[in-house]
DOLUM-234487 format. One line per 10 residues: number of its first residue (from 1); for each residue y, x, z of N, C-alpha, C. Coordinates in Angstrom, 2 decimals. Atoms other than C-alpha are relative to their C-alpha. Layout:
NUM) Y,X,Z,Y,X,Z,Y,X,Z | ...
// end
This chain:
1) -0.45,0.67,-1.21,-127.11,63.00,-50.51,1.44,-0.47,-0.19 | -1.85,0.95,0.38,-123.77,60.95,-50.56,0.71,1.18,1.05 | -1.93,-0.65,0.05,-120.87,63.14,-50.25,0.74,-0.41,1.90 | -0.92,0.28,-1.29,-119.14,60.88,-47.41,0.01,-1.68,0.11 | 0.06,1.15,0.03,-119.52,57.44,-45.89,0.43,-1.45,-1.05 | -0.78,0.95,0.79,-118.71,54.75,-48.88,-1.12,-1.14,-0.23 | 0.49,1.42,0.25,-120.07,51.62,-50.79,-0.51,0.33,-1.79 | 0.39,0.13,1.71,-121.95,51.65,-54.40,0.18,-0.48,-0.93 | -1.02,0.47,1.17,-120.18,50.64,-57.19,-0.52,-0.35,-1.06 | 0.37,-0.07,0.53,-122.14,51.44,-59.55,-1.32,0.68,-0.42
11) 1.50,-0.48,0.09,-125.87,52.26,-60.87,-0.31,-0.31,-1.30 | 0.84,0.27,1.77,-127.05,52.97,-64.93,-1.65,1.01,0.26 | 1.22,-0.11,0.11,-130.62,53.16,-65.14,-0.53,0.03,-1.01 | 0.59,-0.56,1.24,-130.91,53.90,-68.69,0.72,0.72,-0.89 | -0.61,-1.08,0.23,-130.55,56.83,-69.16,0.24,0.26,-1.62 | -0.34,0.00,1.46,-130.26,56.56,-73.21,1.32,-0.61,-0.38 | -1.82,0.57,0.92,-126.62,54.53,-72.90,1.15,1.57,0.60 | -0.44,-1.40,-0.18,-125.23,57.83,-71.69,0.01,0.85,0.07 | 0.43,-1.25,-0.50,-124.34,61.25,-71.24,-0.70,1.17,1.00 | -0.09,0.01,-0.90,-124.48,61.07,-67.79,-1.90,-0.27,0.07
21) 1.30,0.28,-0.56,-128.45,59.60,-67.74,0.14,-0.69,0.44 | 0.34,0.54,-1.48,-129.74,58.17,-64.54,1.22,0.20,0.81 | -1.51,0.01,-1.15,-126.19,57.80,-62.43,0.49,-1.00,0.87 | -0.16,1.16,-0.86,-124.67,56.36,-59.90,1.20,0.45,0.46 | -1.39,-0.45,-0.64,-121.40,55.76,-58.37,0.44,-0.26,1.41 | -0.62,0.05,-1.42,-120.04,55.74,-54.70,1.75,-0.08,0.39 | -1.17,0.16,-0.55,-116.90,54.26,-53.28,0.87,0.54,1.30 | -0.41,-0.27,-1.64,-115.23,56.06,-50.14,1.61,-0.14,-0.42 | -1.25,-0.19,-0.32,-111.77,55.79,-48.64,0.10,1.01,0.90 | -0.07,-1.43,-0.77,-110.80,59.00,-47.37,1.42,0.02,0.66
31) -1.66,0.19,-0.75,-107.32,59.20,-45.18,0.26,-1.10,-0.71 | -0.93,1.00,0.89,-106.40,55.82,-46.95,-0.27,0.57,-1.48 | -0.09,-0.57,1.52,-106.99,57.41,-50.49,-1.49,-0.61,-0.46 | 1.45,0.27,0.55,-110.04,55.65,-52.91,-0.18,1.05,-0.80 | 0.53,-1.05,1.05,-112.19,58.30,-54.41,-1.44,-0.51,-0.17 | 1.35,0.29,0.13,-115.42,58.12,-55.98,-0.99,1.37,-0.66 | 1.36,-0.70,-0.12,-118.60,60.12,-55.62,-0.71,-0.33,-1.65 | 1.02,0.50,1.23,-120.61,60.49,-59.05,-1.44,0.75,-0.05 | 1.14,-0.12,-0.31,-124.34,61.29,-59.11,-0.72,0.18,-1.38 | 0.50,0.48,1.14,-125.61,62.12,-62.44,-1.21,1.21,-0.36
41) 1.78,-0.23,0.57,-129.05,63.06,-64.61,-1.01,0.24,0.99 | 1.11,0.20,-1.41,-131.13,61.63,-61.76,-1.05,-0.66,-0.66 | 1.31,0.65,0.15,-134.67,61.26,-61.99,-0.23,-1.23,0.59 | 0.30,1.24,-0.81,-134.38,58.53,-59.64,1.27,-0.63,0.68 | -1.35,0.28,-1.23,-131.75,56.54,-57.21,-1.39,-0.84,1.40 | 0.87,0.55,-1.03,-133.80,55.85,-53.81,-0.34,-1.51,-0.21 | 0.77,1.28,-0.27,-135.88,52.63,-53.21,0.76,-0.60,0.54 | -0.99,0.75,-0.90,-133.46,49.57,-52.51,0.87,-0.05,-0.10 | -0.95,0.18,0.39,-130.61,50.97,-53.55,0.83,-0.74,-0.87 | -0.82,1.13,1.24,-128.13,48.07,-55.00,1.72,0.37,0.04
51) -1.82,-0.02,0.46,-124.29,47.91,-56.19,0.04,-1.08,1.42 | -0.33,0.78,-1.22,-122.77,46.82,-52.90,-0.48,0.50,1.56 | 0.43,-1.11,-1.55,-124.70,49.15,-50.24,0.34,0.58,0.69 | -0.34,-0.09,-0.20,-123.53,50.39,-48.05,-0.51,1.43,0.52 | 0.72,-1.35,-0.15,-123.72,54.62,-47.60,0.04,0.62,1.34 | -1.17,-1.16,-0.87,-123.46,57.20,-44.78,-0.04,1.28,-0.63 | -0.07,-1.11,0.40,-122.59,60.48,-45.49,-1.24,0.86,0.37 | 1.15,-0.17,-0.38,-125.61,62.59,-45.84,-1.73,-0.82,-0.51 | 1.20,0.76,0.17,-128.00,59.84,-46.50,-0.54,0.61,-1.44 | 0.46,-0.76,1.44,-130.42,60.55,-49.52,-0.08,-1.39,-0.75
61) -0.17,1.74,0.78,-129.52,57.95,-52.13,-0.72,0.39,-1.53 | 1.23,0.26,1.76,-131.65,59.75,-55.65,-0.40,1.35,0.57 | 0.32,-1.22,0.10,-133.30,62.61,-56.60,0.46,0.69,-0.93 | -0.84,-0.88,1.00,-131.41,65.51,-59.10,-1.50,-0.30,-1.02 | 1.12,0.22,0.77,-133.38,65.04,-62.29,0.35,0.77,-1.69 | -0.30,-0.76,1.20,-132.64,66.07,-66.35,0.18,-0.51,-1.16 | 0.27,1.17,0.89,-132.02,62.54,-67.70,1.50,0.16,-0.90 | -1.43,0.08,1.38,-129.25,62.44,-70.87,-0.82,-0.56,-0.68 | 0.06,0.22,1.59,-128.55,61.03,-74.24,0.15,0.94,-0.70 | -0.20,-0.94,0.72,-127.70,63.74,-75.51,-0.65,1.26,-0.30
71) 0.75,-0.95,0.04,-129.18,66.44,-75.19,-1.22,0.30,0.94 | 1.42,-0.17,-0.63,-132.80,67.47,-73.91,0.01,1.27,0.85 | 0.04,-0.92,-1.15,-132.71,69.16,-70.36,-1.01,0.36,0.24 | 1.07,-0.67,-0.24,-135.34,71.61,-69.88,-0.51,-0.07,1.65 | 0.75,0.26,-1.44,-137.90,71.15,-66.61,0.92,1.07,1.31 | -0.52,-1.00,-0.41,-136.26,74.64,-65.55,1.67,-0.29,0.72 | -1.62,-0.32,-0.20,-132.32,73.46,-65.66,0.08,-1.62,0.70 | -0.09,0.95,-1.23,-133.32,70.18,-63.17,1.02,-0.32,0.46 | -1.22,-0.32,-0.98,-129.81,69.65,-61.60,0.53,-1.55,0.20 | -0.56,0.79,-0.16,-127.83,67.34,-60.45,2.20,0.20,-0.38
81) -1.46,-0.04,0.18,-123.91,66.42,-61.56,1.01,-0.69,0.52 | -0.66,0.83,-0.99,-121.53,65.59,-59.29,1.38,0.66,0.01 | -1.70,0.35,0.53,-117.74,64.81,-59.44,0.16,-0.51,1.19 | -0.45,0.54,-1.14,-115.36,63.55,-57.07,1.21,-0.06,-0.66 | -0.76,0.76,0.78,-113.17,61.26,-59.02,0.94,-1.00,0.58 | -1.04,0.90,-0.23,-110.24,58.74,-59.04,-0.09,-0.77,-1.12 | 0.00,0.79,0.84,-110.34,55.83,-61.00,1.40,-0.27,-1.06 | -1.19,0.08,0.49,-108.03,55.92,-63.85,0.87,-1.40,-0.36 | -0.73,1.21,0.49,-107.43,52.59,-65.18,-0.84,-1.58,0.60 | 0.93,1.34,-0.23,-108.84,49.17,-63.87,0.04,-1.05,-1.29
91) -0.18,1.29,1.23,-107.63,47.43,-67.10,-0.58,1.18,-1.30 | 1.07,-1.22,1.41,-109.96,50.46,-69.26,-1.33,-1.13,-0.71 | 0.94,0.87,0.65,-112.71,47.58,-70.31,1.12,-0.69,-1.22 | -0.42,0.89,1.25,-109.50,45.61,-72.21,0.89,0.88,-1.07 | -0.17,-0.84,1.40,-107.64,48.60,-73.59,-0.74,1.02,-0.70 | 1.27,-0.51,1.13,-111.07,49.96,-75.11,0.25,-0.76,-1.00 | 0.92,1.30,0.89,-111.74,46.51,-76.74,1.77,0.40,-0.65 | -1.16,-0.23,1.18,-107.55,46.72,-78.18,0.10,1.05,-0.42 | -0.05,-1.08,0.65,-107.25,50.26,-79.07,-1.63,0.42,-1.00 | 1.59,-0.65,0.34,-110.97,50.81,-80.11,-1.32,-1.36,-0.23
101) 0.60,1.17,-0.01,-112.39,47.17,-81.21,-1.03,0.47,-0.28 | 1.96,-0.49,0.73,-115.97,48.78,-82.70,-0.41,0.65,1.38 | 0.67,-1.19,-0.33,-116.64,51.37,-79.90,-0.39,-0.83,1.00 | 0.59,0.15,-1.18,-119.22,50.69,-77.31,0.52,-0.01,1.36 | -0.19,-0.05,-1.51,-118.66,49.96,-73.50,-1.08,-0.27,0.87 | 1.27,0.49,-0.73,-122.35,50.00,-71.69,0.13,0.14,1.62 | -0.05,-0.26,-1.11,-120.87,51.04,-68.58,1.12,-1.10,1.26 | -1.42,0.53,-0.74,-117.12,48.67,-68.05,0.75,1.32,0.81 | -1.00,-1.51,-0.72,-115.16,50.95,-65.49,-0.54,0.60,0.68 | 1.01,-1.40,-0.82,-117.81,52.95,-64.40,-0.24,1.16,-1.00
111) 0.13,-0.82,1.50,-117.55,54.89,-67.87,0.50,1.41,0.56 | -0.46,-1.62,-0.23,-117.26,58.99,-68.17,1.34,-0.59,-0.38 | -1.98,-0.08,0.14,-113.31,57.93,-69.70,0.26,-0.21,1.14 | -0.60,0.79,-0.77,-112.76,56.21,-66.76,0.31,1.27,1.54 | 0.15,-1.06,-0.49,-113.73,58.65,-64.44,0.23,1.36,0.31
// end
């Protein structure tokens, strides 16, 4: 269920470009402060849900699930992973590409660095 009234930012649906799986991200402003909601190794994100939606707190936006790249989550350890983050850098897509010209970016600034 979302955390606290915000806006969706972000949604990876294959779960093989990350650690994270099936995830999703949520935008709230809390007293004036942006934080973001993270949602990760979900079997699912509800029916409908798009980047740009708009949440309430409470609502049910996936289901907890056991999706990674990395390693193989047993039926038993089901869970869900959830953070409550601040965005570190908005310019993290161009100093990947200069510090780190080879390394992958499948996410832009929705990435675990970023996060």
């Amino acid at each position: 269920m979302a955390a606290a009234d915000g806006t969706v930012v972000y949604i990876n649906l294959k779960p093989s470009l990350s650690n994270y799986g099936n995830y999703l991200v949520v935008r709230h402003v809390v007293e004036g402060m942006e934080i973001y909601s993270l949602y990760a190794h979900l079997s699912a994100v509800s029916t409908g849900l798009k980047i740009g939606a708009p949440v309430k707190q409470g609502e049910v936006i996936a289901t907890m699930g056991r999706t990674s790249n990395a390693e193989v989550i047993a039926k038993d350890r089901a869970h869900v992973h959830f953070g409550i983050e601040r965005a570190r850098q908005r310019q993290l897509c161009r100093l990947v590409k200069t510090a780190s010209p080879g390394e992958r970016n499948d996410h832009g600034e929705w990435n675990g660095q970023n996060l």
